[in-house]
C-alpha positions in Angstrom: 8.0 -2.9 -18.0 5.7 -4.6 -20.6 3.2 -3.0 -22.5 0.2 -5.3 -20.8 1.4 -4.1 -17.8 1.2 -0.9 -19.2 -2.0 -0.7 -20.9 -3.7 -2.4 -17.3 -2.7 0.8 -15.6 -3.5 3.3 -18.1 -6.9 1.1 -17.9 -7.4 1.2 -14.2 -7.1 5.1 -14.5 -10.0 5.3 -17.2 -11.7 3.3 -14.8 -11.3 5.4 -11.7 -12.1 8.8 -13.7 -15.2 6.9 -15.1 -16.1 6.1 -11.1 -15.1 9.4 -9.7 -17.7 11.1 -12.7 -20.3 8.6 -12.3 -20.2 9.0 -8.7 -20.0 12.9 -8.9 -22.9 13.0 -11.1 -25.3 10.7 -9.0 -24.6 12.3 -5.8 -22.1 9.0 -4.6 -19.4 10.5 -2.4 -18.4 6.7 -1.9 -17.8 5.6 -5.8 -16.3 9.2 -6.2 -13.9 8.4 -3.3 -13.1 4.9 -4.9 -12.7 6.3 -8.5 -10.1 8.9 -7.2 -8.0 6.0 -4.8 -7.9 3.9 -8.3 -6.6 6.8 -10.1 -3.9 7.1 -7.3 -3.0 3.7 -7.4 -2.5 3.4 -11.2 -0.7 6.6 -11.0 1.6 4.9 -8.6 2.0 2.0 -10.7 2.5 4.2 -13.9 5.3 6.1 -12.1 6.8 2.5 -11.1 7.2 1.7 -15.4 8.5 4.8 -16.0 11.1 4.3 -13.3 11.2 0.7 -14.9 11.8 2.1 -18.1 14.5 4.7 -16.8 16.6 2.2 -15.2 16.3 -0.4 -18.5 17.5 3.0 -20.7 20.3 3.4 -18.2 21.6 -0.1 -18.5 21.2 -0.3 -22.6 23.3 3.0 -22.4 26.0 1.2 -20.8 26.0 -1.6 -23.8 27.0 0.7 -26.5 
């Protein structure tokens, strides 16, 4: 995985936890609901380049 990709999704979790405490703090179950489902999904994502970066690890062990 590439490092923009990985810096959008570390991104796109500071942005969820910045919804989910905005919306806890104002009372807005809805924003609180949508900050937590972007923290999933970057945490999805995040688990996809680590699995990425596994599988490249795998293969360079297999050059040497």
């Amino acid at each position: 995985m590439g490092l923009d990709d990985k810096i959008k999704h570390g991104a796109e979790e500071a942005k969820g936890k910045v919804k989910e405490g905005v919306g806890n703090a104002t009372n807005n179950d809805d924003l609180a609901a949508e900050g937590k489902a972007d923290q999933a999904s970057a945490d999805v994502k995040q688990a996809g380049d680590k699995a990425g970066d596994a599988a490249h690890d795998v293969k360079d062990a297999f050059k040497h």
